[in-house]
Structure formats: C-alpha cells, structure tokens
C-alpha positions as CSV (number, residue, x, y, z in Angstrom):
1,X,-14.1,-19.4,-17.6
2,X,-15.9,-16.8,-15.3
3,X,-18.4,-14.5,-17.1
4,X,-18.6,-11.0,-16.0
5,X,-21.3,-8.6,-15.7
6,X,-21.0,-5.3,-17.4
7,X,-20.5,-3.0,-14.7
8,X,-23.9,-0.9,-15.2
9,X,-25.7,-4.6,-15.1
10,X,-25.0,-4.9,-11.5
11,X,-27.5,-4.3,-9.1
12,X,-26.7,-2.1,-5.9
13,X,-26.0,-3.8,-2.7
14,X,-27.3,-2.9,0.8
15,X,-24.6,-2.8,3.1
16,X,-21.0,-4.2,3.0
17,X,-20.4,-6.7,0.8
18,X,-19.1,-10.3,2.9
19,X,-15.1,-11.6,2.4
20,X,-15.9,-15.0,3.7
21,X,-18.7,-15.6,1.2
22,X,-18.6,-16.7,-3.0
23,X,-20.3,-14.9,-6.0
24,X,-22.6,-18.2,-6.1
25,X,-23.9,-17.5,-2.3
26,X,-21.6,-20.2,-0.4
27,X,-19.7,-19.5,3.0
28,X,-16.1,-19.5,3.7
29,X,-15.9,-21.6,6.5
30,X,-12.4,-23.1,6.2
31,X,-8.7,-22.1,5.7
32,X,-8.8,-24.3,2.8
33,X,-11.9,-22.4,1.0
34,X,-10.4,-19.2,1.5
35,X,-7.3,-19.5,-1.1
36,X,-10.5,-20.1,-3.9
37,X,-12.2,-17.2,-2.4
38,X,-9.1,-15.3,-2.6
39,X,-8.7,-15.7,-6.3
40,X,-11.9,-15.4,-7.0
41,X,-11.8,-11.4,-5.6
42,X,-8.4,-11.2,-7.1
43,X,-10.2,-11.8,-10.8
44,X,-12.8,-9.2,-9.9
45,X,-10.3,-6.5,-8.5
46,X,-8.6,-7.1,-12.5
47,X,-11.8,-7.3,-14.0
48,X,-13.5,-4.5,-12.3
49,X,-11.0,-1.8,-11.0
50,X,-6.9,-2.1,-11.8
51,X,-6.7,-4.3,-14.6
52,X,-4.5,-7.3,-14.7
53,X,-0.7,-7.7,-14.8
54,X,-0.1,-9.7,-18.1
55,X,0.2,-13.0,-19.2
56,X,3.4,-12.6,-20.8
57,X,5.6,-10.9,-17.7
58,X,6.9,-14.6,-17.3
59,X,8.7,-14.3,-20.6
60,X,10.7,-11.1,-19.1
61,X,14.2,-10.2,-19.0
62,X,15.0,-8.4,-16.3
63,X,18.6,-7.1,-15.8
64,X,20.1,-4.3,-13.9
65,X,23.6,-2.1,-13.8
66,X,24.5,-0.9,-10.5
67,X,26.3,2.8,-10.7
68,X,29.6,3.9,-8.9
69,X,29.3,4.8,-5.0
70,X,29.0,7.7,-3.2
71,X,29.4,7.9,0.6
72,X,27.1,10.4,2.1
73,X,26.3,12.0,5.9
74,X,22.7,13.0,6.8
75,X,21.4,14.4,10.1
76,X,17.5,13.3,10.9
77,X,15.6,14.7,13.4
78,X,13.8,11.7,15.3
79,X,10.6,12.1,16.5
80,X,11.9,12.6,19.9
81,X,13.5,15.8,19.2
82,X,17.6,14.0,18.9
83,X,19.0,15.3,16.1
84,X,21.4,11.7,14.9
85,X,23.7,11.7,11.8
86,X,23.4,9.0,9.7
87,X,26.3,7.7,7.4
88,X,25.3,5.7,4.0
89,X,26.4,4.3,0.9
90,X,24.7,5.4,-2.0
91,X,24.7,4.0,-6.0
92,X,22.1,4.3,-8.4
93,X,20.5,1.6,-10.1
94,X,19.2,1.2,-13.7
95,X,16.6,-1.6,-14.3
96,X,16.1,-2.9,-18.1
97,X,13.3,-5.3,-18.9
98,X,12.5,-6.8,-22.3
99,X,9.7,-9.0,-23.5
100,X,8.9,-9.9,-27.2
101,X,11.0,-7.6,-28.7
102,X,10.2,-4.6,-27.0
103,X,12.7,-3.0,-24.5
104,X,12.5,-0.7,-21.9
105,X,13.5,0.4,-18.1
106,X,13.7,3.0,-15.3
107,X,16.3,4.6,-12.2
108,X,16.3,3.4,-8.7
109,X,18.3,4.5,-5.6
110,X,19.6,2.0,-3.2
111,X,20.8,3.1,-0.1
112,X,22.8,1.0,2.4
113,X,24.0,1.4,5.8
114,X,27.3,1.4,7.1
115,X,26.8,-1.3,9.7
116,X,27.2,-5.0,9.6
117,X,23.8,-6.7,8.2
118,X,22.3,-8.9,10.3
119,X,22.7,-12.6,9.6
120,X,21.4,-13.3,5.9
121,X,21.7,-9.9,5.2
122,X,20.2,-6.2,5.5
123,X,16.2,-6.0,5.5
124,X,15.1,-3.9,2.6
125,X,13.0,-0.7,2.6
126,X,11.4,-0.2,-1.2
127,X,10.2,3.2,-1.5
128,X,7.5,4.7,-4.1
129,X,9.0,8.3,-4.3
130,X,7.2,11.4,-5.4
131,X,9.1,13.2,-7.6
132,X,7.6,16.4,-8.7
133,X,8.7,18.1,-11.9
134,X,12.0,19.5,-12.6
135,X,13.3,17.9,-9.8
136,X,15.5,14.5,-9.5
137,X,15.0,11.7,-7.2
138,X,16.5,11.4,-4.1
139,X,16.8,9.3,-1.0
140,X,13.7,10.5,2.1
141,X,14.5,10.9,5.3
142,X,12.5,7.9,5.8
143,X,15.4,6.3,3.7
144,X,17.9,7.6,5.9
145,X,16.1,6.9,9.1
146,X,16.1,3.2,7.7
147,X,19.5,3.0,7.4
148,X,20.0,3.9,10.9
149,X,18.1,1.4,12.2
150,X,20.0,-1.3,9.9
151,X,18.0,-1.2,6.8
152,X,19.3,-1.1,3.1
153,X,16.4,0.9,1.0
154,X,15.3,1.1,-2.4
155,X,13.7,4.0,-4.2
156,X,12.1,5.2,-7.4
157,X,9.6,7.4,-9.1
158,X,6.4,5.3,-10.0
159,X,6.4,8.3,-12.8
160,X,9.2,6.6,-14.9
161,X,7.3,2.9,-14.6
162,X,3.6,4.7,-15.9
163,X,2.9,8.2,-16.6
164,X,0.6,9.9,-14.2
165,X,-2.0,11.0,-17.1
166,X,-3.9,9.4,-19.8
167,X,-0.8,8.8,-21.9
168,X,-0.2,5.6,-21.1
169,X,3.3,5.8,-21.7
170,X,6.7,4.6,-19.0
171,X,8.4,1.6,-19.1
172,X,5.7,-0.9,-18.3
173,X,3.7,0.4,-21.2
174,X,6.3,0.3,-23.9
175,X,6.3,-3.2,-23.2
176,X,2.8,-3.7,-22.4
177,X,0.6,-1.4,-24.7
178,X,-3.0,-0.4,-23.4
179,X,-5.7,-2.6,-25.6
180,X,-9.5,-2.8,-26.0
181,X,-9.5,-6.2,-24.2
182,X,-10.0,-6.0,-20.6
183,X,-6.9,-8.4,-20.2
184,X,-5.1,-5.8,-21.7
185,X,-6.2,-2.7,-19.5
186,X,-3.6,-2.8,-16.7
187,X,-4.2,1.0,-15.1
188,X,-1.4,2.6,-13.8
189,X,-1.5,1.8,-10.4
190,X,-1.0,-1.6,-11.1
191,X,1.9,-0.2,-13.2
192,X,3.2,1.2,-10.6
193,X,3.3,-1.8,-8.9
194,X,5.1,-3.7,-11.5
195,X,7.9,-1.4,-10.6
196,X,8.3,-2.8,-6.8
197,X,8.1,-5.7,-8.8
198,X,10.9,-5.6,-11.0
199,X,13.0,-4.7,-8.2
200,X,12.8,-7.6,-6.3
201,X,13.5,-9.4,-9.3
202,X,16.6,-7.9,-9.5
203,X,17.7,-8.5,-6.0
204,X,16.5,-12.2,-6.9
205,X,19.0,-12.1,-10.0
206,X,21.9,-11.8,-8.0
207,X,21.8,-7.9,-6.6
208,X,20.4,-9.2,-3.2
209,X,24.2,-11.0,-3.0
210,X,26.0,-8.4,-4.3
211,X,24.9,-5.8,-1.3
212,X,24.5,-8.5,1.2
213,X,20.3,-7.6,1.4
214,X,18.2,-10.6,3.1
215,X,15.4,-10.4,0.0
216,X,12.5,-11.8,1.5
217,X,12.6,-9.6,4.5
218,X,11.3,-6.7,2.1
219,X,9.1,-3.2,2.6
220,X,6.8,-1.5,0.6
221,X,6.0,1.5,1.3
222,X,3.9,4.8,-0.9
223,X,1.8,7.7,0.1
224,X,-1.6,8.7,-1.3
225,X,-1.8,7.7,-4.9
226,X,1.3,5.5,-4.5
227,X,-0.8,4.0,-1.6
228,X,-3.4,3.0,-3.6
229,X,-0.2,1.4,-5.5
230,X,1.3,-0.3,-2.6
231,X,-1.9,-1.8,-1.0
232,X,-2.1,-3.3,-4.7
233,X,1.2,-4.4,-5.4
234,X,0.7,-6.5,-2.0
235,X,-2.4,-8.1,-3.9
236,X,-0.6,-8.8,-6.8
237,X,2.7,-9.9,-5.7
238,X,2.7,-12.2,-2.8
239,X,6.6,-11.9,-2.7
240,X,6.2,-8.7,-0.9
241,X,6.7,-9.4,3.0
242,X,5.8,-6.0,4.8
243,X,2.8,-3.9,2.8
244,X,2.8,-0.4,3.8
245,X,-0.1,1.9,2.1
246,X,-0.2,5.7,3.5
247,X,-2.8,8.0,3.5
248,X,-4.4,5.8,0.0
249,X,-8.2,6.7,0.7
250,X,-10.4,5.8,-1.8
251,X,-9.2,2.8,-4.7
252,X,-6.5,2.3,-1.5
253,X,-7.6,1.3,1.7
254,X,-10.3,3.3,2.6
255,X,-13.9,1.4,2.3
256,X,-16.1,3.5,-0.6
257,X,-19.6,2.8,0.8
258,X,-18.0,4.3,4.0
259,X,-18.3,7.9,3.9
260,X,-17.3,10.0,7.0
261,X,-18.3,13.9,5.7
262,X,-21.0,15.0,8.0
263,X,-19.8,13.3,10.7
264,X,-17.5,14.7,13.9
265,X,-15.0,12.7,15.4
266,X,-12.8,13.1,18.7
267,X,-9.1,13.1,18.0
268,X,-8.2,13.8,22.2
269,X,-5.9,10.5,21.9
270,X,-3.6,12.0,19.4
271,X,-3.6,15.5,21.6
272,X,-5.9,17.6,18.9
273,X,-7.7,20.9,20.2
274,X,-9.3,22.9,18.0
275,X,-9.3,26.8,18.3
276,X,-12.6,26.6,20.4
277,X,-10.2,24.5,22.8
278,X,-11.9,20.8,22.0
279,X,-11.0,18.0,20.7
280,X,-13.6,17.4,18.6
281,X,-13.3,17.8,14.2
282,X,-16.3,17.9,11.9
283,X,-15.7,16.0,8.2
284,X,-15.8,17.7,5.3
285,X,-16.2,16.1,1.8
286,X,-15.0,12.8,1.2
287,X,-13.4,12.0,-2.4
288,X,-16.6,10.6,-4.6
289,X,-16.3,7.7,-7.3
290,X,-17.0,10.7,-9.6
291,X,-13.3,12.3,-9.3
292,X,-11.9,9.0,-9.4
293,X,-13.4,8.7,-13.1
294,X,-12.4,12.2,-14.0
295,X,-9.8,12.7,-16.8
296,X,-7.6,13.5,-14.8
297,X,-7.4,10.5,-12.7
298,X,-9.3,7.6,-14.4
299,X,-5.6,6.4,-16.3
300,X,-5.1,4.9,-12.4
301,X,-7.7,2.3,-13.0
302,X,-9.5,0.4,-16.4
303,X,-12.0,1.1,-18.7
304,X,-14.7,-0.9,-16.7
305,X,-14.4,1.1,-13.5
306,X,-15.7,4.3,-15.7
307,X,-18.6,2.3,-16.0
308,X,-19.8,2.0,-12.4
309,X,-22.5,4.8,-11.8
310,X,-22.6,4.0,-7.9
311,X,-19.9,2.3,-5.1
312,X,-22.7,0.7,-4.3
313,X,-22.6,-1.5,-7.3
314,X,-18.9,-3.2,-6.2
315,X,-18.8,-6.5,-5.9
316,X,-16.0,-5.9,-3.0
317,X,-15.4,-3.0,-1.3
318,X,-11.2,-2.6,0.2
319,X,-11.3,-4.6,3.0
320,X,-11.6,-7.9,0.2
321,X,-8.2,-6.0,-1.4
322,X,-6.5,-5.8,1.9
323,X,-7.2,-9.1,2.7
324,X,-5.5,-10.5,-0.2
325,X,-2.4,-9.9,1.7
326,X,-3.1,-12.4,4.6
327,X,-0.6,-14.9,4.7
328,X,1.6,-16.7,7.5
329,X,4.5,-14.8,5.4
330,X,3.1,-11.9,5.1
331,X,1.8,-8.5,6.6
332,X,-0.4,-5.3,6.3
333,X,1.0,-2.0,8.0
334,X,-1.7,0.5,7.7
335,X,-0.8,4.4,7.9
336,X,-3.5,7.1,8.4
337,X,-3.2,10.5,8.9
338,X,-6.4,13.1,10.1
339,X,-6.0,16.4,9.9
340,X,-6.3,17.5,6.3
341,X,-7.0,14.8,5.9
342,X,-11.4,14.5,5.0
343,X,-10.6,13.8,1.4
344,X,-8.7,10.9,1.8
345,X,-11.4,9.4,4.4
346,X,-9.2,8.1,7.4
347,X,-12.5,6.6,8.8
348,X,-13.0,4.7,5.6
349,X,-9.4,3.1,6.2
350,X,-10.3,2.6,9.8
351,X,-13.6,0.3,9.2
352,X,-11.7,-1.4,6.6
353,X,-8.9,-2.0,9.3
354,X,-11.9,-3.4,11.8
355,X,-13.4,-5.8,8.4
356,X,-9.8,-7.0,7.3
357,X,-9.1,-7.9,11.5
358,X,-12.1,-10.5,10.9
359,X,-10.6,-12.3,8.2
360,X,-6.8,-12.5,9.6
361,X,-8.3,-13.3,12.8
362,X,-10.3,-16.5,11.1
363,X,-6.8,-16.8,9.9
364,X,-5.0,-17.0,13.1
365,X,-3.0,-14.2,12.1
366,X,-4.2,-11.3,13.9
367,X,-0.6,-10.1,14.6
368,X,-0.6,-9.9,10.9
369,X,-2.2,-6.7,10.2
370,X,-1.8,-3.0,12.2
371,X,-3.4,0.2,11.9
372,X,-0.8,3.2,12.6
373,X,-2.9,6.8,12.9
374,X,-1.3,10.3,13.3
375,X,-2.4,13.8,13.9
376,X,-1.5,15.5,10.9
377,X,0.5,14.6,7.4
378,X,0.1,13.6,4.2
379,X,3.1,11.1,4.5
380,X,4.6,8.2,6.3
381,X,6.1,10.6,9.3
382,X,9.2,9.3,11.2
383,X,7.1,9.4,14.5
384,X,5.3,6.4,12.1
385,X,8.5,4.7,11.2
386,X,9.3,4.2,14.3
387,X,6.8,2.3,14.7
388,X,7.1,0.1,11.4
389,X,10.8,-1.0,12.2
390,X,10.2,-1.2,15.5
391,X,7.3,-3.9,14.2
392,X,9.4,-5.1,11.7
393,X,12.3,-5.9,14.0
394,X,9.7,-8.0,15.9
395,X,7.8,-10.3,13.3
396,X,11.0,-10.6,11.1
397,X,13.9,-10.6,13.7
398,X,11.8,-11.9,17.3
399,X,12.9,-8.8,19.1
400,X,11.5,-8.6,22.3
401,X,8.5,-6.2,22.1
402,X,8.8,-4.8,25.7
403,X,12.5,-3.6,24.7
404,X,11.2,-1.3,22.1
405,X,9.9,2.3,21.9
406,X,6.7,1.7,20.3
407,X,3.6,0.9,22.4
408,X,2.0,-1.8,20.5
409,X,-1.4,-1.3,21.3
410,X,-1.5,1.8,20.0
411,X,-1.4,0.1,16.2
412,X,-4.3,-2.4,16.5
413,X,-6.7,0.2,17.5
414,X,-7.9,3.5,16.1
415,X,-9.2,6.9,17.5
416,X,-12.4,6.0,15.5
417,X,-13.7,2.9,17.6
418,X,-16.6,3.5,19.6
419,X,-17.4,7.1,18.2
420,X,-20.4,7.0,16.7
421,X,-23.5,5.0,17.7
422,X,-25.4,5.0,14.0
423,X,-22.0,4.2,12.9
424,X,-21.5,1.3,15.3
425,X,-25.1,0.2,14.8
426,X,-24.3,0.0,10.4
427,X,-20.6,-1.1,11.4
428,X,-21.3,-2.6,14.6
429,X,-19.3,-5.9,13.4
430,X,-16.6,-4.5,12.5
431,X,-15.8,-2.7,14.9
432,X,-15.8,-5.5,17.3
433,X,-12.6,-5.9,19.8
C-alpha cells in the first residue's frame, strides 16, 4: 500500500515535474512501464486533488426511463455565415442509480437526428450543460449543430449530479456521502464526472439499441468548471472515446507552475488588433491556487488540496492528467479561448498541450491529441465544432481529411509557440515541433 505525504510535507520542486519518470526516481522508458506509471499518477491525482470515485460504484444499479418525443426545427448559424435548419427528435431522460440502499438520480436530454445513422449506429455527443438558476435545461446549439452533421447528443446539468457549493448534496452524494477518510472525499468535479458516467452506462444497458447510437464512438464535452470535469472524467473513465475540455484553466488543463500574467503575446494568426492597431495583448492576472481553495470553490476538489501552500509542491502538474487519456482508443481535443480570457491561462493549456505531445508521441499516437485556439469566447464556439466533427469523422469514420473544411494543422499548433525566448529557454522542451 502506497504511503502518502501530508501535503505541507512536500518539498517544492524546481521546474516541471517529468511524466515518464516514478516517485522512486526510475525512467519510463517502455510502453509497457507506462500503464504502472499511469496508475501510479492516477492514485496521486485521488489522493492529492479530486478524490477518488468509490469502491462500491460496481455494486450500482443503474436504470433509466426514456420520456415521450417531441419533433423540433432549429435554424443555426454556421460559422460561415449559412443560416441551416436543423430537424430533431427530442425525449428526456431520467437516470436512477441505487447502491446499498440508498437511491437517487438526475434529467438528461438526448437529441437525435433525423437522418439514417451510419452503420452501427449514431456517434454520440455528451454534453455538460450550464444551467443557471431559474432556468431549465435545454439542448445548445452545439447540440443541434451535432445533429446536423449526424450526431445523436446527450445533455445534462452537472448541478443535479453535485451541488456547485460546499453542500455536498446531488445525486452522487446521496449515495456516496462526503467522509473524513480521503477514500471517501470525491470533490465535485469528479462528481460531475460520474454523471457522463452513468450515461454511458445506460446506453450500455440497452438505450444505445433502443435509439440506434454506436456507444463507443462517444463525446465529452464541458466548458470552464465543467472542463476541469471533462478533462477528469477522461482520467477516470477510459470508456470515454473523444475528451473535449474547454476553456478549464487551472485544476483543468492548464499547467499551474505556468503563469502567463506579465507576459504579452501576439494573437496576428487568429486576426486580433488591439485599439492601438497591433496585434499584440498583455496578460493580466492568472487564477492563483489561493481562489481555488476559497469557500467558494474548494467543494470542486478534497480536503488535501486545501493543504498545499504552493503549486510548486505538486507532485504532477496537468499535463500527467491529460496524459492519462492516451490510449490507441482514445483521444484529447483541447479547446482554448484568448480574449477574456487571462484568468483561465490559455498559455498554461498551451505548454501542457506541447508536455502531453511528448508522451503520446513516445506513444505512437501523436494523432491522438489536438489543441483547437480561438479569438474570443468562453465556450466551445461552432467555428470550434467544426473542427471536432470534422476530426471526429476522421479518427472514428476514416474520412478523407483533404475533403473536409477544417485545416488540420491549425489544431496541433498554437499561436503561443515560439513567442517568448525566457519562456522557450524554461519551456524550451516542450515546445519542441
């Protein structure tokens, strides 16, 4: 059984801490070393950050009731400026899970398109949807634009699986109360991620048949906190296919020892000027550990990450949580957006891009893992998926890559590469072509 340090026993570590090394100082220098390695940061990411999912969820019962359907007409306005209307089926779908007694559940919204599925069956969009107060969940125009393109989705509020405050109430915690053991401190997040995780076990109980939805060719997709969520969910639950964390920053994908505020960049690629006429944008503050720890946010994590005092002090940083997703099976989509966007770090995201490329590369699964970058938005745009179907359509379906819209280059690169000389001197290895 590993022992743990207590957080505050850790020392502080110059630099960026390696993937392809062990706690005990040994190299990972074969494919075969890396599943160990892999569970070995798994175990820290539960011990240290998220919490683990429990022990028990194999003695779940998961069932689900699919409402009546409704047909609806949308219009979405693509990103190049054609207005399309998109025709749909929609039903609601309630999700009940029990486990020693103790029930609960929560609403999800599947979508499906009027067209024939492709052979095996519709690929599947799963959506974390933010639902603000007072209003009731609905399908996105990302959900619609899916359905265009031949996609079934799947969407729900993350809100109904964990409370987004220190309550620790929603589904997952009527089952799974929070304890004083550290086995027994799942944050929400990880909650959150339970959720995508119930649904595919739903679609594995016979609801995949039922609306004619391949399973395994599956999406996950959230934005900001939900990002943090979906790059975690990936960790967790090697069923998911296509990962898709948006705009996550720090506890997502962005690197913490990484910080950008100080530092001016040159967006000219994705067409910025700034009212002086350049193309240049100076970073303001970066989210700190600090307001991750804050009441108001610390429920997303355990009680051992409130005892860090610095980043520096991780035994990981988020390129070790990213690259928990490489697989043969599997892939990373990574979405970052700049303007607005100094909080959330999109450089961070970006040097954790270049560090995860190393590993999937040792791999032999470069094609695995893609960085998509826009201007401006807090949000997975349609301009960006675009780009994700057209991807998907390729590593799930062998579409020929010429005969679609998106440029692939333009998602294994980023407009930070090559734009700072201390940063490339600190970085330099990561941000190798």
């Amino acid at each position: 059984m590993v022992m743990y340090k207590n957080p505050k026993e850790l020392k502080r570590m110059e630099g960026i801490p390696e993937v392809f090394r062990f706690l005990d100082g040994t190299s990972v220098d074969t494919k075969e070393k890396w599943q160990k390695r892999s569970e070995e940061i798994k175990s820290l990411y539960e011990y240290y950050m998220y919490g683990p999912l429990p022990e028990e969820m194999s003695l779940e019962k998961v069932s689900f009731k699919l409402g009546e359907w409704q047909e609806r007409k949308e219009f979405v306005n693509l990103p190049d400026k054609r207005e399309v209307q998109v025709e749909v089926k929609v039903a609601p779908l309630r999700i009940e899970i029990e486990n020693r007694g103790r029930k609960s559940g929560f609403d999800a919204l599947v979508c499906l398109p009027i067209c024939e599925p492709r052979e095996k069956g519709y690929p599947v969009y799963l959506e974390m949807s933010f639902v603000w107060p007072g209003k009731i969940m609905d399908l996105s125009p990302n959900d619609y634009y899916a359905a265009s393109r031949g996609y079934a989705s799947i969407c729900y509020n993350p809100c109904d699986v964990a409370a987004d405050n220190s309550s620790r109430t929603g589904a997952f915690y009527d089952i799974y109360r929070y304890g004083k053991d550290w086995k027994e401190q799942t944050g929400a997040l990880a909650a959150w991620g339970w959720g995508a995780s119930k649904i595919l076990d739903v679609l594995e109980q016979g609801l995949a048949d039922e609306l004619k939805i391949h399973k395994e060719y599956n999406l996950l997709s959230g934005v900001s906190r939900f990002g943090k969520a979906t790059l975690l969910a990936g960790a967790y639950d090697k069923r998911l296919k296509v990962v898709v964390p948006a705009c996550s920053g720090a506890g997502g994908v962005a690197m913490y020892r990484y910080k950008s505020e100080g530092k001016t960049y040159d967006f000219a690629t994705l067409g910025y000027l700034n009212e002086e006429g350049a193309s240049t944008h100076f970073t303001t503050q970066n989210e700190a550990l600090g307001n991750l720890q804050s009441t108001n946010l610390r429920h997303w994590f355990n009680d051992n990450f409130l005892e860090f005092n610095s980043v520096e002090q991780f035994p990981f940083d988020q390129h070790h949580l990213a690259a928990l997703i490489a697989d043969k099976e599997r892939y990373l989509f990574i979405i970052s957006g700049m303007l607005g966007e100094d909080w959330v770090n999109p450089a961070a995201s970006a040097v954790t891009y270049a560090a995860t490329r190393q590993l999937y590369e040792f791999l032999d699964l470069s094609g695995h893992v893609c960085l998509c970058e826009h201007l401006q938005g807090h949000a997975v745009l349609l301009s960006d998926m675009v780009k994700l179907l057209d991807y998907c359509d390729v590593i799930l379906y062998g579409d020929a890559q010429e005969e679609k819209e998106t440029d692939f280059d333009t998602i294994r690169q980023s407009v930070f590469w090559e734009q700072n000389n201390l940063d490339k001197q600190i970085y330099g290895p990561f941000f190798d072509k």
